[in-house]
N, C-alpha and C positions, 0 to 999 in steps of 0.2 A: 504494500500500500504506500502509495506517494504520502511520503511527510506531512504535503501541504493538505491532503483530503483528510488527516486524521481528525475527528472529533477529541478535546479533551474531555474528560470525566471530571465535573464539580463538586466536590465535597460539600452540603450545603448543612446541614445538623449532623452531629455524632453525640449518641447515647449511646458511654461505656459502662455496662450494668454490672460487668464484671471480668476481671481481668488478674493476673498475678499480682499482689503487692497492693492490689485495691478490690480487694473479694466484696467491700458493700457499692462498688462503684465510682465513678468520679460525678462532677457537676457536667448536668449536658453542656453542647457547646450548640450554639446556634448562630446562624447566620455570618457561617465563615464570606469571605471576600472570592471573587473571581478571579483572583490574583495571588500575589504571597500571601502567608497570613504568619503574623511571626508570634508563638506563644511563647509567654516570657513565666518565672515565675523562681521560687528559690527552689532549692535541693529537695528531692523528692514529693515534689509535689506534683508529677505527673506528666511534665514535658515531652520524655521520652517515651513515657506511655500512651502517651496520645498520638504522635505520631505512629510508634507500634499500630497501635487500633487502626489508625487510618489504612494504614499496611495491609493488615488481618483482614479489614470488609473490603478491600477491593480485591487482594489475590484469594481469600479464604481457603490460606494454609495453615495448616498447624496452630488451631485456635481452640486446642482443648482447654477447659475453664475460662474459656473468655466467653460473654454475651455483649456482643457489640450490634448495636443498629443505626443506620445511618440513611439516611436521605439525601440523594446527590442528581444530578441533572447533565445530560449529555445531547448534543442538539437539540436542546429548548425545553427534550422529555423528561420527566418526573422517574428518577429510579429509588427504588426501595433495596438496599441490602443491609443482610443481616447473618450475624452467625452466633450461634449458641452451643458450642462446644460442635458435637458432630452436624448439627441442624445447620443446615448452610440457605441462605434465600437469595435470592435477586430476583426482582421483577421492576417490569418497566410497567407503564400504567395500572398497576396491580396484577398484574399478569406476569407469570415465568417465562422469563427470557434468561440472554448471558450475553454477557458484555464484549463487544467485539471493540478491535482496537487498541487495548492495554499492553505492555509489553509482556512476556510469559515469564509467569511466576518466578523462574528462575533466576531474571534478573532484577527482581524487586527489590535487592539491595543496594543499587545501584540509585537508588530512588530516596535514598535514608541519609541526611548527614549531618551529624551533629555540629555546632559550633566547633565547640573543643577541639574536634579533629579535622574542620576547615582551616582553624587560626594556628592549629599546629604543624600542616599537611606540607609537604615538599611542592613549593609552589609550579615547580617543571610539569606537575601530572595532571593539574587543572586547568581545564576548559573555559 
């Protein structure tokens, strides 16, 4: 698929119900931005975990103990995903569909990067 036709996939609410290290959940987040969204906060309060989550409902890998739900939009449409340990969902107008377009799971990590390790990072390797 040409780069230029790809749709991006909008994060727009995340409810994490439950997750490692926050088994009663965190505060939803609502009304992320169509752009960066930079969440700030002190030591363990969740930073990492939330991107995690973000992670977990799009490629919904390895989300045993977690319940993550999230509402996001991709060409204008309305998707619902969601994972509850083995319980996995996406649907696009309430309907089961699957996400086309994302890159595959395998490179999800490439998608993750924390501060710490941008301001610490061998500046040669960055794009």
């Amino acid at each position: 698929m040409n780069q230029s036709n790809k749709k991006p996939l909008r994060i727009k609410d995340l409810s994490v119900r439950k997750v490692p290290g926050f088994s009663s959940g965190m505060k939803p987040f609502k009304g992320f931005s169509d752009g960066i969204n930079i969440i700030a906060g002190p030591n363990a309060s969740g930073k990492s975990t939330t991107a995690t989550a973000i992670q977990k409902l799009i490629w919904q890998s390895d989300t045993r103990n977690m319940h993550l739900i999230g509402q996001a939009e991709m060409d204008g449409e309305p998707w619902t995903l969601e994972v509850d340990s083995d319980k996995k969902v996406v649907q696009r107008h309430g309907v089961d569909d699957e996400i086309t377009g994302v890159p595959a799971a395998e490179e999800q990590n490439r998608y993750m990067l924390a501060l710490h390790k941008l301001l610490t990072a061998d500046s040669k390797d960055l794009a």
